[in-house]
C-alpha positions as CSV (number, residue, x, y, z in Angstrom):
1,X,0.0,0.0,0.0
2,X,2.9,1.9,0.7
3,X,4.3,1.8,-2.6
4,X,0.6,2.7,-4.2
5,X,0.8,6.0,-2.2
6,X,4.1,6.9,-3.3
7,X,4.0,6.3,-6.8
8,X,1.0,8.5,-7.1
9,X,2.0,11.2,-4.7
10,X,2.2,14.3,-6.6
11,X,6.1,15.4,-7.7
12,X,7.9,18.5,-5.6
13,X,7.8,21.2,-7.1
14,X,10.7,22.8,-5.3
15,X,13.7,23.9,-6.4
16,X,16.6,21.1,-5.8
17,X,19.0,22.3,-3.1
18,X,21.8,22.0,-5.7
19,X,19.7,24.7,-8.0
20,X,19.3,27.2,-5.2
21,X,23.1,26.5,-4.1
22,X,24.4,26.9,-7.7
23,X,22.4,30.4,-7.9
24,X,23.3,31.8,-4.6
25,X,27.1,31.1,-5.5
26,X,26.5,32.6,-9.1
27,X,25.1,35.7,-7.5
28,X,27.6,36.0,-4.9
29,X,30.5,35.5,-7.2
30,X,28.9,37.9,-9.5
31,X,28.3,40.9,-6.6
32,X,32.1,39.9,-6.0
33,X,32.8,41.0,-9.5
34,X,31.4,44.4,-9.5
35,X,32.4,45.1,-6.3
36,X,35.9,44.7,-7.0
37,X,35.6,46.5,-10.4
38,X,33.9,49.6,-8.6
39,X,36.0,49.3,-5.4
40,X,39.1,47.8,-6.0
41,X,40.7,48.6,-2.6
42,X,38.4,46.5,-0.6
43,X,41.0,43.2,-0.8
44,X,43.5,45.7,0.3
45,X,41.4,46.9,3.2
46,X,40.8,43.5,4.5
47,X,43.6,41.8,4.1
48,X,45.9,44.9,4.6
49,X,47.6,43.7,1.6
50,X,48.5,45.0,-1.6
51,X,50.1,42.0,-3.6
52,X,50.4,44.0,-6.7
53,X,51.9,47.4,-5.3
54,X,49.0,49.4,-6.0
55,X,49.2,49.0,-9.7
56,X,45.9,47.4,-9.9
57,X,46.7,44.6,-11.9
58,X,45.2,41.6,-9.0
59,X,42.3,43.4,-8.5
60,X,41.1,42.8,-12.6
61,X,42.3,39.7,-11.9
62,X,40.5,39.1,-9.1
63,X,37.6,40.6,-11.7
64,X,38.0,37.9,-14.1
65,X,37.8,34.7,-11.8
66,X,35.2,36.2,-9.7
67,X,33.1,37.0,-12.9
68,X,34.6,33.8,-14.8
69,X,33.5,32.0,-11.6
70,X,29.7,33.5,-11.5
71,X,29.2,32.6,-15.3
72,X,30.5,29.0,-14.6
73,X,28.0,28.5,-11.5
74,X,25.1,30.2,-13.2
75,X,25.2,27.7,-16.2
76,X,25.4,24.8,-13.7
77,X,22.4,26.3,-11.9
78,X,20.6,26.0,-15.3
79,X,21.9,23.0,-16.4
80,X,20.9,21.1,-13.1
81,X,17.4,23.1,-13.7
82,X,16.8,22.0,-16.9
83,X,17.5,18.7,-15.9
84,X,15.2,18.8,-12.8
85,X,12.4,20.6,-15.4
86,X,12.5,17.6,-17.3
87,X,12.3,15.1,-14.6
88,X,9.3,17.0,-13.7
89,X,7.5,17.1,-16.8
90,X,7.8,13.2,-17.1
């Protein structure tokens, strides 16, 4: 009986943890990005630091693998979606 009840239980319809992980880390990467763009001495603040000298040059870095990073995790987030759309639908 058990197995009647679950097979015609209806399907979640929430999100999969790994979606709403994948997003959050897209978005934070990507608030990362513009932050450091827009205020590049933050990393030098924090870690009273300045690996580059104050030429700038880690901060873009940092720009590029944080925003490299967000794109990455955003297409993973809607990959694993897609997937879990599809498992829905069937």
């Amino acid at each position: 009986m058990d197995s009647q009840r679950s097979s015609s239980a209806p399907k979640a319809s929430r999100w999969p943890l790994r979606v709403k992980v994948e997003a959050a880390l897209s978005l934070a990467c990507a608030l990362l990005a513009v932050l450091t763009a827009f205020v590049p001495d933050w990393i030098e603040h924090i870690f009273d630091a300045s690996p580059d000298g104050g030429s700038g040059e880690a901060e873009w870095g940092i720009v590029v693998i944080f925003a490299a990073a967000a794109l990455m995790a955003g297409w993973a987030a809607r990959r694993e979606w897609n997937r879990w759309m599809l498992e829905q639908r069937a």
